[in-house]
C-alpha positions as CSV (number, residue, x, y, z in Angstrom):
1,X,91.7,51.3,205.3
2,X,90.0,54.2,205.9
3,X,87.1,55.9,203.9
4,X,86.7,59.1,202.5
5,X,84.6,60.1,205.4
6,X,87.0,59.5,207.9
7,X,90.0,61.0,206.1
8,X,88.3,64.2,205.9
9,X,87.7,64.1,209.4
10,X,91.7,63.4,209.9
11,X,92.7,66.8,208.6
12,X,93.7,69.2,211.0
13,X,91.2,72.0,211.7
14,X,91.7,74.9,209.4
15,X,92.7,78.1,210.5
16,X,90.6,81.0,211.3
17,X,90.0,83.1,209.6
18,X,91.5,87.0,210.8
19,X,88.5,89.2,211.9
20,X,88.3,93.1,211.0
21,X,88.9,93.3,215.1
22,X,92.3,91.5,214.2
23,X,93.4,93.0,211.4
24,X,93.0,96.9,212.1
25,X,96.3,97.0,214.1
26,X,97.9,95.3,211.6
27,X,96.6,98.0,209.2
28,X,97.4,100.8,211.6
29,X,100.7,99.5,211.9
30,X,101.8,99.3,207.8
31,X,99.8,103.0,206.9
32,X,102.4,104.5,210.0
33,X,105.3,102.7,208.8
34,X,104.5,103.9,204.6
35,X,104.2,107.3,205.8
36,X,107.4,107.1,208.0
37,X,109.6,106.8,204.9
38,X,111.0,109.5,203.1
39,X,109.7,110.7,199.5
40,X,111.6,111.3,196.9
41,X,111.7,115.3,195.5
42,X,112.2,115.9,191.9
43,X,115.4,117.0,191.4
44,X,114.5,120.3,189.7
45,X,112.3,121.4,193.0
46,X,114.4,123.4,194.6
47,X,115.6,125.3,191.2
48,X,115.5,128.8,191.3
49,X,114.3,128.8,194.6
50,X,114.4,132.5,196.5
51,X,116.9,132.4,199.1
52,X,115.3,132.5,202.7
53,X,115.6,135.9,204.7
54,X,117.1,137.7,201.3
55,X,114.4,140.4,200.8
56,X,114.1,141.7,197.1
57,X,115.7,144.6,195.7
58,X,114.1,147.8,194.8
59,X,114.7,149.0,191.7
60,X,116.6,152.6,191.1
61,X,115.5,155.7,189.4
62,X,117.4,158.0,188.8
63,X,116.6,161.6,188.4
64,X,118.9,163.9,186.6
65,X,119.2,167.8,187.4
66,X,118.4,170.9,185.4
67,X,119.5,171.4,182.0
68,X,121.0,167.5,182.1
69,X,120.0,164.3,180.5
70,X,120.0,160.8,181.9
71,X,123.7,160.1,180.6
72,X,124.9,162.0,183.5
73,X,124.2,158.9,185.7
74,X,127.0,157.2,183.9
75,X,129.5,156.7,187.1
76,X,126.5,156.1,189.2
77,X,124.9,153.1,187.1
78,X,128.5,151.3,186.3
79,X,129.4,151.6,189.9
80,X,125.4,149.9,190.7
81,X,126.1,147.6,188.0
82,X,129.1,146.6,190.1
83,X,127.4,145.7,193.3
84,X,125.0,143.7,192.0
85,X,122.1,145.5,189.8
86,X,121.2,144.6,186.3
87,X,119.9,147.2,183.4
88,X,116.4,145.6,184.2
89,X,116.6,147.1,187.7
90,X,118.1,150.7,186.9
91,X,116.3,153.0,185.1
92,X,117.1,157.0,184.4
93,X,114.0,159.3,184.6
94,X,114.5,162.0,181.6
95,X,112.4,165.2,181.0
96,X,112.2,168.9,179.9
97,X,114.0,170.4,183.0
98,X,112.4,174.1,181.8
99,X,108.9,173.1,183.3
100,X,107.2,173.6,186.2
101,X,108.4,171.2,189.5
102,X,104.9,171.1,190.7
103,X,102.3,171.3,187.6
104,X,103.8,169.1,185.3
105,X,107.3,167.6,186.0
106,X,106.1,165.9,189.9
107,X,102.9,164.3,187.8
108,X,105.3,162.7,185.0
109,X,107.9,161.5,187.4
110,X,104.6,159.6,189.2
111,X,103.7,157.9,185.6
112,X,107.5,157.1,185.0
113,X,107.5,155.3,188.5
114,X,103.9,153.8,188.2
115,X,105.6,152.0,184.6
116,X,108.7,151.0,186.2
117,X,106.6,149.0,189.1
118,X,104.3,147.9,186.0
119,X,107.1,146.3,184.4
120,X,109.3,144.9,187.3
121,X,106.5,143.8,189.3
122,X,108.1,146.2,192.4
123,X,106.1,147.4,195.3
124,X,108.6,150.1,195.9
125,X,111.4,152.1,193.9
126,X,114.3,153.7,195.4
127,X,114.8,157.2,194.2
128,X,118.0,158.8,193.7
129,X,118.2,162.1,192.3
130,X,120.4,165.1,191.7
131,X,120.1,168.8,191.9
132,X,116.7,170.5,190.5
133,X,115.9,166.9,190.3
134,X,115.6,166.7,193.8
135,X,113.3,169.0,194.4
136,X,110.9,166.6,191.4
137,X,111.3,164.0,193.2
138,X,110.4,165.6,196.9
139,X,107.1,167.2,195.4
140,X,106.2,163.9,194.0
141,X,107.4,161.8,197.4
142,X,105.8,164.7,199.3
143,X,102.4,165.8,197.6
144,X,102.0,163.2,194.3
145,X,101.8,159.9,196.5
146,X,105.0,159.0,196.2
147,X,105.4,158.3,200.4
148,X,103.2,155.3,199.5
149,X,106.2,153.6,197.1
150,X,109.2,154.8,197.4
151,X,111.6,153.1,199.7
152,X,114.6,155.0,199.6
153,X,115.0,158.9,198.5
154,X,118.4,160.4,198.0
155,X,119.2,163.9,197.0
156,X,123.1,164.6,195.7
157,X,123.5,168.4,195.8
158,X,119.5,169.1,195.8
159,X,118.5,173.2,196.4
160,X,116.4,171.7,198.6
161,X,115.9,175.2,200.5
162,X,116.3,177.1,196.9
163,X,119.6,178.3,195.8
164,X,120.7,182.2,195.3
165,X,122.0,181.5,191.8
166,X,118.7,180.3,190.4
167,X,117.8,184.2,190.3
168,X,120.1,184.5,187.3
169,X,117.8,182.7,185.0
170,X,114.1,183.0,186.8
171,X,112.8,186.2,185.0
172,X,112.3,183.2,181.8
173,X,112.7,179.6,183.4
174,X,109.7,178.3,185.5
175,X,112.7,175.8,186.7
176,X,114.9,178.6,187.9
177,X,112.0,180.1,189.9
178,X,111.0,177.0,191.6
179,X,114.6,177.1,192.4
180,X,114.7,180.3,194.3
181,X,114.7,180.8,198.1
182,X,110.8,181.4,199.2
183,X,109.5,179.9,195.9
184,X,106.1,178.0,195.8
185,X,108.1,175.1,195.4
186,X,110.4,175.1,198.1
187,X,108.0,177.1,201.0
188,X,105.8,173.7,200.4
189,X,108.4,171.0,200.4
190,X,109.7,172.8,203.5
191,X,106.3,173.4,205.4
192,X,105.7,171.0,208.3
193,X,107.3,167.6,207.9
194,X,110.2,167.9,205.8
195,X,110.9,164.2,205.4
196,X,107.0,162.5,205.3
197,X,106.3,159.2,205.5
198,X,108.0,156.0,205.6
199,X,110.4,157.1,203.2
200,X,114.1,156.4,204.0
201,X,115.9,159.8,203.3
202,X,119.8,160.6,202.9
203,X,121.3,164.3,200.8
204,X,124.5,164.2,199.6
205,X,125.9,167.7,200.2
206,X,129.5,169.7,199.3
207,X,130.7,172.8,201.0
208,X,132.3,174.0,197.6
209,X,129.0,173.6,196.0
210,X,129.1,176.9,193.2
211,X,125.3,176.1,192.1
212,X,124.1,175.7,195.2
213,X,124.1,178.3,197.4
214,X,124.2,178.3,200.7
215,X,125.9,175.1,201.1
216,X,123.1,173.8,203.5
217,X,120.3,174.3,201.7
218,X,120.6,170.5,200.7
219,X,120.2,169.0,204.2
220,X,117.0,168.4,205.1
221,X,115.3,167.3,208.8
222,X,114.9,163.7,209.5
223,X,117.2,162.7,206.3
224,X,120.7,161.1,206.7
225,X,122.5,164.0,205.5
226,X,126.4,163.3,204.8
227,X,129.2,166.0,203.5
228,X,131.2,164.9,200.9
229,X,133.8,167.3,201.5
230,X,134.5,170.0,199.1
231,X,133.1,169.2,195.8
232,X,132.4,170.6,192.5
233,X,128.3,170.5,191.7
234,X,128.6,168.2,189.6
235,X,131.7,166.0,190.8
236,X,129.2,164.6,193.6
237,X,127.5,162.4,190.3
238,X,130.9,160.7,189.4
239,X,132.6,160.8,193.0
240,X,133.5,157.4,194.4
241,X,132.9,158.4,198.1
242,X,129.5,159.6,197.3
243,X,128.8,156.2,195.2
244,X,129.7,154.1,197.9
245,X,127.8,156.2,200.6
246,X,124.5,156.0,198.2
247,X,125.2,152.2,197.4
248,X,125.3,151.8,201.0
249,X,121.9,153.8,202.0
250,X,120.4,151.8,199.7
251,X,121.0,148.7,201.2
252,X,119.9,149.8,204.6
């Protein structure tokens, strides 16, 4: 029989036990397997997400012409609507059109803009604008530091060399005077670069135009200028061709 001495000495020899030297593989090997297999996303991750290569829209203001209001841009803003705006990105510019383009109407237009960025968050504004408007919006672009945010600038039927009927009312309208051929207004928009900047430009133009006169005092250099064909003044604001031509620049 054997004693509890020699019993003890019976057992086989117990194992070694696994050095650091031994183990780190083994460590190495389970930390590259663990991050080897896939996560799980929450399922809401993704929601909302921008889509990649789709750049944000600008959004539109809209500039009306003299003695108008912003319900004139009625066709324009259904047919925007249409293609894809909201009422959060389209917004109509309205003011007294009996002041002065360069001393008071270009500085408001620059405050409307600056609140319309304010409240969309927008780097940029497109600018689309008809008649006197146009030549509000070009002083602004042009001399008010509007080159630095607008994206797009569109003129429908703008004087934007002055227009020979504007004489009829400029003994009493500071409008009607920026309006005529050789004004202030239009000598400046007109001297050196007529398109500054970065700015995208396109005019709208009609060679039945009765307000504007001559017909090509609306194109300007460097702009994407584009006859509608022979239209009424104010037919070029509720014109399909026109709306689809402006939709289009817009995108470009």
């Amino acid at each position: 029989m054997l004693t509890a001495r020699q019993r003890l000495r019976a057992l086989p020899p117990a194992p070694a036990l696994l050095t650091l030297p031994v183990l780190l593989p083994v460590l190495l090997a389970l930390l590259t397997l663990c991050l080897a297999l896939p996560t799980a996303s929450p399922a809401r991750a993704s929601v909302g997400a921008p889509s990649v290569g789709v750049a944000p829209r600008d959004p539109v203001v809209l500039v009306h012409g003299y003695n108008a209001d912003p319900g004139v841009w009625g066709a324009l803003r259904a047919d925007l609507r249409a293609a894809g705006y909201t009422d959060a990105e389209l917004f109509s510019f309205g003011y007294d059109t009996h002041q002065s383009v360069n001393e008071v109407l270009a500085g408001r237009l620059a405050a409307y803009v600056d609140q319309v960025r304010r409240e969309t968050g927008a780097a940029k504004v497109d600018v689309v604008s008809h008649s006197f408007g146009s030549l509000v919006s070009r002083w602004y672009v042009k001399f008010g530091g509007g080159a630095n945010v607008v994206d797009h600038w569109v003129s429908l039927a703008g004087p934007n060399r002055g227009t020979s009927t504007a004489w009829a009312c400029a003994l009493w309208d500071q409008a009607c005077r920026d309006m005529t051929p050789g004004s202030y207004v239009v000598k400046n928009l007109n001297s050196g670069d007529e398109t500054p900047g970065a700015v995208k430009y396109a005019t709208f133009w009609s060679n039945c135009d009765e307000i504007v006169n001559p017909d090509d005092s609306v194109p300007l250099a460097g702009a994407a200028n584009t006859p509608v064909g022979c239209l009424k003044h104010n037919d070029l604001l509720g014109d399909d061709t026109t709306s689809a031509g402006v939709r289009a620049f817009l995108t470009l």
